[in-house]
C-alpha positions in Angstrom: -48.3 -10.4 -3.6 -50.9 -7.4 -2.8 -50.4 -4.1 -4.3 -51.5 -2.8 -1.1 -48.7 -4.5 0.5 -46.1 -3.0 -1.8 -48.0 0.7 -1.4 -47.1 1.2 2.2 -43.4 1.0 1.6 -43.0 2.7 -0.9 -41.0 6.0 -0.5 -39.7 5.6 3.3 -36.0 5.4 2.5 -33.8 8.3 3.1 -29.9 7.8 4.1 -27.9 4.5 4.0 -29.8 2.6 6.7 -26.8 0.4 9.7 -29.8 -1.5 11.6 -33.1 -3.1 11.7 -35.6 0.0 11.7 -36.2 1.5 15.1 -39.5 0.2 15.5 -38.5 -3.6 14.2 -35.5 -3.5 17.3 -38.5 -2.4 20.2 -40.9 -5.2 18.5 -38.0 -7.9 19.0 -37.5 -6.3 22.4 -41.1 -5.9 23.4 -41.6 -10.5 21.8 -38.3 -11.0 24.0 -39.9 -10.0 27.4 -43.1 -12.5 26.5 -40.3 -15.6 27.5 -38.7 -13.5 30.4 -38.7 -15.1 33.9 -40.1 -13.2 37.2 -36.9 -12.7 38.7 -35.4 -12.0 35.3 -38.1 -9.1 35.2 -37.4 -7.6 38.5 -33.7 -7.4 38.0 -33.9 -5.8 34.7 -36.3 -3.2 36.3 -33.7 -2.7 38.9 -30.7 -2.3 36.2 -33.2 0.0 34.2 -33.5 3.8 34.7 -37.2 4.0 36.3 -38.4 6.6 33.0 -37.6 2.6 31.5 -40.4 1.0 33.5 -38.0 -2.3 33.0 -39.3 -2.8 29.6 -36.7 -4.6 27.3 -38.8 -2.5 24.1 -38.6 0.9 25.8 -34.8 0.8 25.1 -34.5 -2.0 22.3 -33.3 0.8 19.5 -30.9 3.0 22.2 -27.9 1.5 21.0 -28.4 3.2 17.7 -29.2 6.9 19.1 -26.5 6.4 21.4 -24.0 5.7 18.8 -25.0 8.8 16.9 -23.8 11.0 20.1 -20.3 12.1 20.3 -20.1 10.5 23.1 -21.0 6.9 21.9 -19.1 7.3 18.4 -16.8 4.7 19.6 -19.8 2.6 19.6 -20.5 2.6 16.0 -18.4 -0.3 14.7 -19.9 -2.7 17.5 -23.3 -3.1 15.6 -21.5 -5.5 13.0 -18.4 -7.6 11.4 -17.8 -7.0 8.1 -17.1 -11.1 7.3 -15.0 -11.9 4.2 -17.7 -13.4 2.1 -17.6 -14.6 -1.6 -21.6 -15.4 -2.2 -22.5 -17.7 -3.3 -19.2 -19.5 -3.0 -17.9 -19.1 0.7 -19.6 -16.9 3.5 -18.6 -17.8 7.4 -17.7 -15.1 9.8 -14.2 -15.6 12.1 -13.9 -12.9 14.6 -9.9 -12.6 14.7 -9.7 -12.3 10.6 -13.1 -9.9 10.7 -13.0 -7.6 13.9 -10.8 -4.5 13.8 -9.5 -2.7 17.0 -12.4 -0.8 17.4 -14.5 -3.9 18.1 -17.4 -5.7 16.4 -20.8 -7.1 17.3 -19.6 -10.3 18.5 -17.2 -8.8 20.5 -19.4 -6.3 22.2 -21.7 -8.9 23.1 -19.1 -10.5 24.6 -17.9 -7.8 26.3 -21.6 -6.2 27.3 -22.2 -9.7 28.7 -19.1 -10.0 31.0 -20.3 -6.4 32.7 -23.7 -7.7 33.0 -23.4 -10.5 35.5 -21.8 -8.1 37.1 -24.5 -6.1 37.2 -26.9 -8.9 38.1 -24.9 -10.0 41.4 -25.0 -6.2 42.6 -28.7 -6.2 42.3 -29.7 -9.0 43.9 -27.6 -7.6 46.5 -29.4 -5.1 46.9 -26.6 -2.6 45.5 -28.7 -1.2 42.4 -32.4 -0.8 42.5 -33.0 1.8 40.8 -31.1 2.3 37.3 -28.6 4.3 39.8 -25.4 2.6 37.5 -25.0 4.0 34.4 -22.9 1.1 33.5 -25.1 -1.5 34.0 -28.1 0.4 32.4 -26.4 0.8 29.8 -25.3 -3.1 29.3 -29.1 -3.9 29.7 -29.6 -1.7 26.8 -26.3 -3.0 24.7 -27.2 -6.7 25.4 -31.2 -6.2 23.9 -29.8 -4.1 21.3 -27.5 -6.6 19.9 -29.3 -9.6 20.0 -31.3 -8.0 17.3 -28.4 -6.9 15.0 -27.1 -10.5 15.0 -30.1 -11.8 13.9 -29.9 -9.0 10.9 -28.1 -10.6 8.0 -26.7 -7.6 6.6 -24.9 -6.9 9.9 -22.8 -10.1 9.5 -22.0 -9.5 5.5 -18.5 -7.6 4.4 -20.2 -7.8 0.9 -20.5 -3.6 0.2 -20.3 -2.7 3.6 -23.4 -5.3 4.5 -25.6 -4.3 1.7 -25.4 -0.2 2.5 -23.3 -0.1 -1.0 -25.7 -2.4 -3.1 -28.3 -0.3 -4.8 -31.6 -2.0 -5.4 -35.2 -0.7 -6.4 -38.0 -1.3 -4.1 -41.7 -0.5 -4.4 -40.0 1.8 -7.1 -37.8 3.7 -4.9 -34.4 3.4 -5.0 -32.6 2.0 -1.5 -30.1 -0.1 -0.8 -30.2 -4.0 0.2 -29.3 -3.2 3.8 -32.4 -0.6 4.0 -34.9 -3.4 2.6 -33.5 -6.0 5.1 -33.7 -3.4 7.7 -37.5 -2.9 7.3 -38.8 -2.7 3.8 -39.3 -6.1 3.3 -41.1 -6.9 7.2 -43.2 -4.0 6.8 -44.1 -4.9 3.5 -44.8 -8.5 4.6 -46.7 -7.6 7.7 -48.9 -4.9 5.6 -47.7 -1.8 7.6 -45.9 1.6 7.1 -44.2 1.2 10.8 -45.0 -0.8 14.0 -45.8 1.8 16.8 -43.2 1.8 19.9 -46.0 1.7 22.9 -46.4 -2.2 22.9 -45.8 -5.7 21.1 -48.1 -5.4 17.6 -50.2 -7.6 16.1 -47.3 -9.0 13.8 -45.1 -9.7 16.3 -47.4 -11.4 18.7 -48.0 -13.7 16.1 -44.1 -14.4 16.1 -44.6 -14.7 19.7 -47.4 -17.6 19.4 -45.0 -19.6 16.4 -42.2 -19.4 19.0 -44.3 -21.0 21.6 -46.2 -23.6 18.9 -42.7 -24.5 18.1 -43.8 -23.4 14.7 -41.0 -22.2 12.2 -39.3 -24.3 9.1 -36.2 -24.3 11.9 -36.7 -25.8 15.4 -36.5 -23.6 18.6 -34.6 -25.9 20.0 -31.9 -25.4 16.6 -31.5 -21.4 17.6 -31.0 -22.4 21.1 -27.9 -25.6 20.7 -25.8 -22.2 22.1 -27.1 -20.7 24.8 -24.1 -20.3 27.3 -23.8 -17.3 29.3 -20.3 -18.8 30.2 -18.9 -19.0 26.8 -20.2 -15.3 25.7 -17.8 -15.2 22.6 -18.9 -18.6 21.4 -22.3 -18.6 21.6 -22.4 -14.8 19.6 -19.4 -16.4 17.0 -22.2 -19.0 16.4 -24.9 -16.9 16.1 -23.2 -14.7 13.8 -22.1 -17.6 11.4 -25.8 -18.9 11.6 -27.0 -15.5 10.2 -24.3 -14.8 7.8 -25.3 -18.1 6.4 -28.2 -16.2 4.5 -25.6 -14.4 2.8 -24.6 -16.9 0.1 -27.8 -19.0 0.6 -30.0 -16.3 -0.3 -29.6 -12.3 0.2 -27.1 -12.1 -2.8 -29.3 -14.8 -5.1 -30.7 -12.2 -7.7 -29.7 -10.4 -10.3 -30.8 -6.7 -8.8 -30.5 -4.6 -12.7 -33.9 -3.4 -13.9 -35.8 -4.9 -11.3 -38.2 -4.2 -8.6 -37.4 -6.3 -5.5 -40.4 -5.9 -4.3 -42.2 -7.6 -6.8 -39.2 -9.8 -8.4 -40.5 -12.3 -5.9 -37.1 -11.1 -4.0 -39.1 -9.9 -0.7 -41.7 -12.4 -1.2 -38.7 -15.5 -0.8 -37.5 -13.5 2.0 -40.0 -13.3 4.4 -39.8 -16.8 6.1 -35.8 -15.4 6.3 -37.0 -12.4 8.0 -39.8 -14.0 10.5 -37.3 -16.6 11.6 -34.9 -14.1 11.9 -36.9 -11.8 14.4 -38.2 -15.1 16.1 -34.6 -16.3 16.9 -33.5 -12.6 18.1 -36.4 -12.5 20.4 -35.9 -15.9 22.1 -32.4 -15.7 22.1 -31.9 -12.9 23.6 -34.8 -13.8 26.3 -33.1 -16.9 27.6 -29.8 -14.9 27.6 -30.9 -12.9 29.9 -32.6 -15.5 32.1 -29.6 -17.8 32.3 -27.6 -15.0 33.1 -30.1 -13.8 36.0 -30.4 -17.7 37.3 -26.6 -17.9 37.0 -27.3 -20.8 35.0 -23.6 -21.1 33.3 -20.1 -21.9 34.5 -17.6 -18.7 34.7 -14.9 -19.6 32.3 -12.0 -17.6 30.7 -13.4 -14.7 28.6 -10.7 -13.2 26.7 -11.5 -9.4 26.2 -8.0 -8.5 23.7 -8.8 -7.1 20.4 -6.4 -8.4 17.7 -6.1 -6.8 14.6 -7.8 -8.1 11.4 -5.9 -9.8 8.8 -4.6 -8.0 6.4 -6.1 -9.7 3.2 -9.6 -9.3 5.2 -12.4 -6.8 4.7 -10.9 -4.7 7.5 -7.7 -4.9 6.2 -5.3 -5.2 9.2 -7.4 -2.6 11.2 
């Protein structure tokens, strides 16, 4: 591992961290619209408010400010589902034991979804063109945003509120193992202090050229076996369990006392995790939104209720 690597992290943590960084969310965004159809472009510029340009990165990290807003508090619990998880025993995420009333991530994406293809028939209409719904901008913005949380493995961990509770060292600073996931470890593996927001980075358009080459330890074609538009809380149920699957095969597998994560060997096992992670985000959410624009899918019943949890789960009967 390079010292320089470990220099250019050190001392960027500040509060409890909730989400990749906001630079790592545009980077997904920006690798997502590499795989994006024509038409899928042109109806995402016309769902987009024009200061957006129709550019998935320009509003891959809204999700987060908007959630910080009064008006968007309602948001916050969306972004995750705290799953009932026992590393490295038993981890696996079931959304009526682990959602609460206020919602979760795989329900949101469920929900964002249904108002999308909405949103997508009115603009090939001709009825929005220019970002005029609110609405629909905003389920653009929910839809990007949350196909990078999911990918996030401390967004689908109940295990001290996904890591924001676990205290860890890191290029001697002292974070949290949500914080590290969130960007530490990328930034530390791609040999950067941030990615800059303008356009995809070096890093990331190498993650763009594996995708293509077909060249991670996990075939594309793996991330993609659901890919349904038409089954919305099945395909994000999956995805969830897929990530939270790090949970007890790996995020928890250290002893964190007295040591540095950052040179343990911790980050250094991590970053395949975290390249594959970004990868499958990126893709995923591209050919989510071009089956959903080519009305590739079925329509079947989408059941919107929110149950409470269970009682003996992590959200205990909320």
């Amino acid at each position: 591992m390079r010292v320089s690597q470990i220099a250019v992290v050190a001392g960027i943590f500040a509060a409890p961290a909730f989400t990749w960084n906001t630079d790592v969310h545009q980077q997904i965004a920006y690798a997502a619209e590499e795989f994006l159809t024509p038409l899928t472009r042109l109806i995402i510029k016309q769902l987009l408010e024009p200061e957006n340009k129709g550019s998935l990165g320009r509003i891959g990290a809204w999700a987060d400010s908007y959630r910080k807003t009064p008006e968007g508090a309602y948001t916050d619990t969306w972004h995750y589902i705290d799953s009932s998880d026992n590393p490295p025993a038993y981890c696996n995420v079931y959304p009526n034991r682990d959602n609460t009333l206020k919602g979760s991530i795989v329900t949101a994406l469920t929900n964002q979804t249904q108002v999308l293809k909405n949103c997508i028939r009115q603009a090939k209409a001709g009825k929005i063109r220019h970002g005029e719904s609110a609405t629909c901008a905003n389920a653009v913005k929910f839809v990007t945003h949350f196909h990078g949380d999911m990918a996030q493995p401390m967004h689908v961990s109940g295990v001290g509120a996904g890591g924001n509770f676990f205290p860890v060292t890191f290029a001697g600073a002292t974070s949290n193992l949500h914080a590290i996931w969130d960007g530490a470890i990328i930034y530390q593996l791609a040999g950067v202090k941030t990615f800059k927001n303008d356009t995809l980075q070096p890093f990331f358009k190498n993650i763009v050229s594996r995708i293509r080459q077909d060249n991670f330890s996990i075939p594309t074609a793996e991330w993609l076996s659901c890919t349904d538009p038409g089954n919305p809380t099945g395909c994000a149920t999956a995805w969830a369990r897929d990530t939270n699957a790090w949970t007890c095969d790996y995020v928890y597998s250290q002893v964190f006392n007295n040591t540095d994560v950052a040179t343990s060997g911790y980050a250094e096992g991590a970053y395949p995790i975290v390249e594959v992670q970004v990868a499958k985000a990126a893709l995923r959410m591209a050919t989510w939104f071009n089956k959903l624009v080519d009305g590739l899918y079925k329509e079947r019943e989408v059941i919107l209720r929110l149950n409470p949890s269970w009682v003996g789960g992590p959200a205990a009967g909320a």
